[in-house]
C-alpha positions as CSV (number, residue, x, y, z in Angstrom):
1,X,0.0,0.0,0.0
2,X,3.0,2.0,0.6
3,X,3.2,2.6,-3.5
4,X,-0.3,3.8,-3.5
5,X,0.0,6.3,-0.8
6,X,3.0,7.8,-2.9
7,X,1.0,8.0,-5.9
8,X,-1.8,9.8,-4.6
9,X,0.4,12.1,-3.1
10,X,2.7,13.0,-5.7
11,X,-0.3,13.5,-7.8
12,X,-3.4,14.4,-6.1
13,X,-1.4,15.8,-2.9
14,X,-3.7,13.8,-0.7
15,X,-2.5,12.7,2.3
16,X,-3.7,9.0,3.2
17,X,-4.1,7.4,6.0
18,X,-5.7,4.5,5.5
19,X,-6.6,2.2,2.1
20,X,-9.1,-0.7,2.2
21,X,-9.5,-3.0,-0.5
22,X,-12.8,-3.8,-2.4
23,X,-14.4,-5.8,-4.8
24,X,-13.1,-5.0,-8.1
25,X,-14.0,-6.0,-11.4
26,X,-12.7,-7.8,-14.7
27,X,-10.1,-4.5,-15.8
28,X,-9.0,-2.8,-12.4
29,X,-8.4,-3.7,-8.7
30,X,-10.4,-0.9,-6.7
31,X,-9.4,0.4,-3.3
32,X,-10.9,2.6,-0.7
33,X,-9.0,5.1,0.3
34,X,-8.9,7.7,3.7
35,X,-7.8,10.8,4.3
36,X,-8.3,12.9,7.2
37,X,-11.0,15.1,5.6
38,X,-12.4,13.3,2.7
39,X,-12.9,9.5,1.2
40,X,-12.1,8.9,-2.1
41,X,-12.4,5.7,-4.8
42,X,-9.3,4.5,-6.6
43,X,-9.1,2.0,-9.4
44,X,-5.8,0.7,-10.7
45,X,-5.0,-1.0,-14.3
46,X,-2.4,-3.4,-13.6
47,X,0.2,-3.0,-15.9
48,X,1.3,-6.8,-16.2
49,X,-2.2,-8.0,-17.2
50,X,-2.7,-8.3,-20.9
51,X,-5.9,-6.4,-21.1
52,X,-4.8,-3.2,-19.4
53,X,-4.0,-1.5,-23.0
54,X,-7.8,-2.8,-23.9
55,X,-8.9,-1.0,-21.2
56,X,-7.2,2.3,-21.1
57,X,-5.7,3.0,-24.4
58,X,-9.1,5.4,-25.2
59,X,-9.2,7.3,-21.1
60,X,-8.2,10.6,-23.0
61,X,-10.6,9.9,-25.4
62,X,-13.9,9.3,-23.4
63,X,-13.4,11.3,-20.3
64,X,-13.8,14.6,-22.2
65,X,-17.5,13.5,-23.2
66,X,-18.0,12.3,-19.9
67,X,-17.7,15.6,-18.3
68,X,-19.6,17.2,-21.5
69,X,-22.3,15.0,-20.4
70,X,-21.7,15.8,-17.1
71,X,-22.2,19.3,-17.5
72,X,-24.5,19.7,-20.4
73,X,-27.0,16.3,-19.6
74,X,-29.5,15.5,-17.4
75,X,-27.0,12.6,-16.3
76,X,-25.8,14.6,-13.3
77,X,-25.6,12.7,-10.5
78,X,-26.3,9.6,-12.3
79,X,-22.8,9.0,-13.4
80,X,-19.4,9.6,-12.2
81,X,-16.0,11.4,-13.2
82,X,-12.6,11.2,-11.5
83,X,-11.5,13.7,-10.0
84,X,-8.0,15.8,-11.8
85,X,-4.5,15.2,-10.8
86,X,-2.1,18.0,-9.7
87,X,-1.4,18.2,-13.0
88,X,-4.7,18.7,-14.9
89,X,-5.0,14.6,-16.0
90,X,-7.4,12.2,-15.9
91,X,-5.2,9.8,-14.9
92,X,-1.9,8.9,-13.1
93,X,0.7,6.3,-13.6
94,X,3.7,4.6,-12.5
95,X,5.8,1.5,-14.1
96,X,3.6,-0.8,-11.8
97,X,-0.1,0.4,-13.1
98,X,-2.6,3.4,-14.4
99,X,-4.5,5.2,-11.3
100,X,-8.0,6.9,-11.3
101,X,-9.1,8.3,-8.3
102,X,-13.4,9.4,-7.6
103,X,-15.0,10.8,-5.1
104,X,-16.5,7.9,-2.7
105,X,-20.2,6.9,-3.5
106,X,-22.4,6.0,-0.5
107,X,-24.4,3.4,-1.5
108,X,-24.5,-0.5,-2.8
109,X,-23.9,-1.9,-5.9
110,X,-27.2,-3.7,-7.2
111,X,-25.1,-7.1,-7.8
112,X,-27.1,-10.4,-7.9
113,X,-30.3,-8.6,-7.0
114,X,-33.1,-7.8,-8.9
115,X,-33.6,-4.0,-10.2
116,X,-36.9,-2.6,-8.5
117,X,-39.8,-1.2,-10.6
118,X,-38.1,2.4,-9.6
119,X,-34.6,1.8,-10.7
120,X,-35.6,0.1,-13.9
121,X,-37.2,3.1,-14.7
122,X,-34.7,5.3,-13.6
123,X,-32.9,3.1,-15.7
124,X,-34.3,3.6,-19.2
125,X,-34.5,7.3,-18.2
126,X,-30.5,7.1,-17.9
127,X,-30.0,5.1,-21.3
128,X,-32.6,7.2,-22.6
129,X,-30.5,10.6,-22.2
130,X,-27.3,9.0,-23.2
131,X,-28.4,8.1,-26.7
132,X,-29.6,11.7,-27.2
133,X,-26.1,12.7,-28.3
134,X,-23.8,11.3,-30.8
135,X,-21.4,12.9,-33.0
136,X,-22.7,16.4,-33.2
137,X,-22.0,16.9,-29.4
138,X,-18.8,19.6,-29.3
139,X,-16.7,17.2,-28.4
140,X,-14.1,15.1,-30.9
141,X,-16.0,11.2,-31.2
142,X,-13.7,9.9,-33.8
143,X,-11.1,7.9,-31.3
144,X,-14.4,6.0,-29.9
145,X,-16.4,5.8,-33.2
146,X,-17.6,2.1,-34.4
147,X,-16.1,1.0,-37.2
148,X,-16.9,-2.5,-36.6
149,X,-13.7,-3.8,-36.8
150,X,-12.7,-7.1,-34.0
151,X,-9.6,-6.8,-33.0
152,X,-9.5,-9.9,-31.0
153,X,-11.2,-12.2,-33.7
154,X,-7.4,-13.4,-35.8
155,X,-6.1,-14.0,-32.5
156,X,-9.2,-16.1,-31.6
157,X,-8.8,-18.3,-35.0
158,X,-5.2,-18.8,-34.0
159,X,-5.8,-19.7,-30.6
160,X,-8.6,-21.9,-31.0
161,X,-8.0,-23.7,-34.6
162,X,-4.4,-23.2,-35.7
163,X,-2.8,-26.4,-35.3
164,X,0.3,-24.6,-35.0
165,X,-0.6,-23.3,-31.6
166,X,0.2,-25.2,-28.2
167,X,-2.4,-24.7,-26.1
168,X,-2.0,-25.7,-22.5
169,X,-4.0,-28.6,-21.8
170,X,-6.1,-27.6,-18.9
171,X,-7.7,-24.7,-21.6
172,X,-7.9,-27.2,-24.3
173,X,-10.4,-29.6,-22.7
174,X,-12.8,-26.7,-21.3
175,X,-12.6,-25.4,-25.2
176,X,-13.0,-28.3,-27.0
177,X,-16.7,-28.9,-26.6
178,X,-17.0,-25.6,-28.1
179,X,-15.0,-25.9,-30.9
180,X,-17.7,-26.3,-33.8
181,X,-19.7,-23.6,-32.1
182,X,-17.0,-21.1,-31.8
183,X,-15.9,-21.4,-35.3
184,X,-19.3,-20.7,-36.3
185,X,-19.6,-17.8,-34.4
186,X,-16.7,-16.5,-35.4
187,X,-17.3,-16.9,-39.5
188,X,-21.0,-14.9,-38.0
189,X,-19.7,-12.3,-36.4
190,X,-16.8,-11.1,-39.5
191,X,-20.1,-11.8,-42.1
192,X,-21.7,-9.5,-40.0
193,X,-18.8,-7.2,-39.8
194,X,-18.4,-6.8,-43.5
195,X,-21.9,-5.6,-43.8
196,X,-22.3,-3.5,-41.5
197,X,-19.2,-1.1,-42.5
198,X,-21.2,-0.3,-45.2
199,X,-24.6,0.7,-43.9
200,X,-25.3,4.3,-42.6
201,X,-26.0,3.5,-39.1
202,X,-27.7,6.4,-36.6
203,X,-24.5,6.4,-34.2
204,X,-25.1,7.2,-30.8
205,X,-23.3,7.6,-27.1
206,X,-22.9,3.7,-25.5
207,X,-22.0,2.4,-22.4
208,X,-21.8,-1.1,-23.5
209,X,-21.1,-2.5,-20.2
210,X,-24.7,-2.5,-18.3
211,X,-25.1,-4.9,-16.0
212,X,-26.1,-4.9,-11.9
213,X,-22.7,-4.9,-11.1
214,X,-21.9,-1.3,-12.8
215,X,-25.4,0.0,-11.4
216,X,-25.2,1.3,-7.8
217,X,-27.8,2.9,-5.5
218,X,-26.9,6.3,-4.0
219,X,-29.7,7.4,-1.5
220,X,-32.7,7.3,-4.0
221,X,-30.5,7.9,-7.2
222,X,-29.4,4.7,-9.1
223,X,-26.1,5.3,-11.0
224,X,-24.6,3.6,-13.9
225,X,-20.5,3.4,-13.1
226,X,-17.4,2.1,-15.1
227,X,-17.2,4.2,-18.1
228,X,-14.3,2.2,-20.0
229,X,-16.3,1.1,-23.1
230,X,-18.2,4.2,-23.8
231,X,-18.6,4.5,-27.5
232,X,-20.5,6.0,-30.3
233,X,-22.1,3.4,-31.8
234,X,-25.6,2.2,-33.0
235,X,-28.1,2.1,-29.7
236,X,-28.2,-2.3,-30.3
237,X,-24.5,-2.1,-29.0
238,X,-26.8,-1.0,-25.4
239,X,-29.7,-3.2,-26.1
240,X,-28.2,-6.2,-26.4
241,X,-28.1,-5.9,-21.8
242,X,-31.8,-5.2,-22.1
243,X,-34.0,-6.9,-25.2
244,X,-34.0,-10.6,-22.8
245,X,-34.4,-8.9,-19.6
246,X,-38.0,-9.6,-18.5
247,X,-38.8,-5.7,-18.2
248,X,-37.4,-5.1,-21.7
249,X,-41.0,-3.9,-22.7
250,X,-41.2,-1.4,-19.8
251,X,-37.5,-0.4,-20.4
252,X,-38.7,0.3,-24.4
253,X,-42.0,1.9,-23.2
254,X,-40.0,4.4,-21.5
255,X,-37.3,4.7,-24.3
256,X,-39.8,4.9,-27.4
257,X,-41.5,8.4,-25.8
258,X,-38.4,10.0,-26.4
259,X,-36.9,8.1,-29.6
260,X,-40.4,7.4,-30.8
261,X,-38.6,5.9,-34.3
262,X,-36.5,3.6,-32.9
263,X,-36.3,0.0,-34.1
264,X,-34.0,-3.0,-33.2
265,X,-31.6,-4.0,-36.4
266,X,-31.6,-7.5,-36.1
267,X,-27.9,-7.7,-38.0
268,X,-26.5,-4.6,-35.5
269,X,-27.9,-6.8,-32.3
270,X,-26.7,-10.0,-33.1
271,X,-23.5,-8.2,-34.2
272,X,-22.9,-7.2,-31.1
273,X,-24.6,-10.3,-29.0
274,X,-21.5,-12.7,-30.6
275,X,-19.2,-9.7,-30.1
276,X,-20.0,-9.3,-26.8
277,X,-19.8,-13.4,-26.0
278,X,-16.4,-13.8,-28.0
279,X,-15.2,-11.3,-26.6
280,X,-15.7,-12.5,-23.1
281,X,-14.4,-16.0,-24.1
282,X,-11.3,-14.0,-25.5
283,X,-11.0,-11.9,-22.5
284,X,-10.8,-15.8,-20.1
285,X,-8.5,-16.8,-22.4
286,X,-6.1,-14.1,-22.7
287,X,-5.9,-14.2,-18.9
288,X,-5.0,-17.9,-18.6
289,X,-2.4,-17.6,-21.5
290,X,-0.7,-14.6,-20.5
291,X,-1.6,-13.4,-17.0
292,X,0.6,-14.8,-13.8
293,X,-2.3,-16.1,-11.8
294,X,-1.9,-18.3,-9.4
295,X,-3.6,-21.7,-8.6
296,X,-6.8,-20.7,-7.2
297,X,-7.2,-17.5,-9.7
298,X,-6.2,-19.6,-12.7
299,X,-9.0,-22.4,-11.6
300,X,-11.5,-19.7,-11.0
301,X,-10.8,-17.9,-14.3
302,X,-11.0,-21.6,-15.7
303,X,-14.5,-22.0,-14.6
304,X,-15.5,-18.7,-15.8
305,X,-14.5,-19.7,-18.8
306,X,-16.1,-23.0,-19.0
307,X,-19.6,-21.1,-17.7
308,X,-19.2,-18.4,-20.7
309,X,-18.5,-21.1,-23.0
310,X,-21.6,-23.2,-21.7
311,X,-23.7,-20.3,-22.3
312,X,-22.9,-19.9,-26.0
């Protein structure tokens, strides 16, 4: 912890006296951290993981439109910003990892519970102001426009069918099963691809991460957190989280008063439905090939694997 307290004083000038650890996700390890006046969030992107880059190659990109939004949305206080360096930055780094500090929510994460009538509304209001904007907003998009291009999807094919590729044998048996399915998936999802670079598609603002375990309730408020994969993409790169939840009619009801044209594109949906389970698949495996996990992390990111497979 001794690193961490150097960081944040060197670039936030924050004195710490105490940092607690907390459940972090997928991309970052998340810390709470103590000062005498003030408690603040921290998330840091481990530099000797292989999808760190994924994960914060585009910060200077997004963060600017997050505080446009911010400022010139009715998101405030529905989503959050980090708070600026010393400096001026969104961000601060050493040769260990990348650090974002926020201020502290109160409140809970939604996790494995079920969304309440209120927040599911709350909800679609949220997704509802987000695709508002796209491309004309006064800030620069082009860093975080869709081009539907999968940068994952060669190393996939070599990973999963190149003969020429050792693959450990613990991966090989969870993958196997799979195999057939994958491939198929994979031919889908670069058919799909090709298409859709040529069609006009109404781009909008994306989260592309919505699930419970980015929602959190603050006081009455719910809030939609972890802003990595914000995009400006069609609105099916959202939808995919909300067209088999069982309020999806409600969520549209709600959606539809404000974009009273809008209409699923079955190709853009399932585009990004096999994107988004590749992707995960890639994501497991990249960890277990290249990531030094030890026993217990490498079994758990094995059955996470298998269980993303098995939902295929």
């Amino acid at each position: 912890m001794d690193n961490i307290n150097t960081i944040l004083k060197e670039n936030y000038n924050l004195d710490v006296i105490n940092v607690v650890p907390q459940k972090g996700g997928w991309a970052s390890l998340a810390y709470k951290v103590f000062t005498d006046e003030h408690v603040y969030f921290l998330k840091v992107y481990e530099k000797d993981r292989a999808s760190t880059e994924k994960w914060t190659a585009l910060i200077d990109e997004y963060m600017p439109i997050l505080f446009w939004l911010l400022q010139n949305s009715c998101l405030k206080d529905k989503i959050v910003v980090p708070i600026w360096t010393i400096n001026g930055n969104y961000k601060c780094e050493d040769e260990k990892g990348i650090y974002i500090v926020y201020e502290y929510i109160v409140g809970e994460t939604i996790g494995d519970r079920d969304l309440t009538e209120e927040q599911i509304e709350q909800l679609s209001h949220i997704i509802t102001e987000l695709h508002s904007y796209g491309g004309e907003i006064p800030q620069i998009t082009n860093g975080i426009k869709e081009d539907f291009t999968i940068p994952y999807l060669q190393k996939l094919r070599y990973l999963f069918i190149d003969e020429n590729h050792t693959m450990p044998d613990d991966i090989r048996e969870v993958i196997d099963p799979y195999m057939e399915q994958i491939t198929n998936w994979m031919d889908e999802l670069e058919r799909l691809s090709i298409s859709l670079k040529k069609r006009n598609l109404k781009m909008v603002l994306c989260h592309t991460d919505i699930h419970n375990w980015n929602l959190m309730q603050s006081q009455k408020q719910l809030m939609l957190i972890d802003w990595e994969g914000l995009i400006l993409a069609p609105a099916e790169a959202d939808m995919i989280f909300f067209v088999k939840k069982p309020y999806y009619d409600k969520f549209l009801s709600i959606y539809q008063k404000t974009h009273r044209y809008f209409k699923i594109n079955p190709d853009a949906l399932l585009f990004y439905q096999i994107k988004r389970k590749l992707e995960d698949v890639w994501e497991f495996s990249e960890q277990l090939l290249f990531d030094q996990q030890n026993n217990h992390d490498r079994a758990e990111t094995l059955d996470n694997l298998s269980k993303e497979l098995s939902n295929l």
